[in-house]
N, C-alpha and C positions, 0 to 999 in steps of 0.2 A: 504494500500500500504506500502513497506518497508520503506520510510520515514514518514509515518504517515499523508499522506496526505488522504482527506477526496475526493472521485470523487462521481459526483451527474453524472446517466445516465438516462435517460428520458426512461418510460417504453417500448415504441414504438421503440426503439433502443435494448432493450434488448429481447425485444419477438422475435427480427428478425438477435438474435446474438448467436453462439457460445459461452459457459462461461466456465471457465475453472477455479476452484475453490485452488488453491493454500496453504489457509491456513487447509483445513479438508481434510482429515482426521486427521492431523497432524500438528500440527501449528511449525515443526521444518522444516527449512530449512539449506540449505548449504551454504557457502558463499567463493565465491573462493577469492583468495588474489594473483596476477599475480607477478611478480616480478623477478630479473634480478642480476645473479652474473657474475664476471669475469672468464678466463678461467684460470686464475692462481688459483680461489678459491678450498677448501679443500671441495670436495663436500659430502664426509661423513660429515664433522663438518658443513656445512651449512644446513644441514638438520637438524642435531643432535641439531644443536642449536632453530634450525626454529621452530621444532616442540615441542621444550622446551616451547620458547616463546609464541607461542599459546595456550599451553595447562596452561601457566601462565594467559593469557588473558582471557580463558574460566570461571577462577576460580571469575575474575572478575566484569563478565559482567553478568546482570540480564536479567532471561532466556535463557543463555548457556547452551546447554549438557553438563554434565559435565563428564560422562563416555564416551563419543566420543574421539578418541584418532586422534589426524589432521593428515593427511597424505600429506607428496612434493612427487610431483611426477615432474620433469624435461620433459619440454615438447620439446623446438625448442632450436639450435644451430644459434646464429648468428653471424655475423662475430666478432663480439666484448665479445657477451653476451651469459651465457647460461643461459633462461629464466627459469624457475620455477612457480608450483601452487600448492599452499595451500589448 
């Protein structure tokens, strides 16, 4: 599991279940990061920066892609905030 916890299923649960295998082919996954700017923000520069900063974080983290390039995409407008994902 993505926290590294360990789950024991009883086999009689699992002959009579849907499994849906997550980590193969491919043990990469995505990871969205939600998050919330003002409407006064520079939304070129809040991306330009956003995606600096993650592709700083990649360099750090073991098992990151490292040729993955993060992409914001601006999703919902709300009265305050325009939300944002990584």
């Amino acid at each position: 599991m993505l926290p590294n916890n360990l789950v024991i299923i009883p086999n009689s649960k699992l002959a009579d279940s849907v499994l849906v295998n997550y980590n193969l082919p491919d043990k990469e996954i995505a990871v969205l990061v939600q998050m919330g700017v003002s409407y006064e923000s520079d939304l070129n520069q809040v991306e330009r920066v956003t995606v600096e900063e993650a592709a700083r974080v990649q360099e750090t983290v073991d098992g990151a892609v490292r040729d993955f390039r993060p992409v914001v995409r601006f999703t919902t407008f709300e009265s305050s905030t325009i939300i944002l994902r990584l």
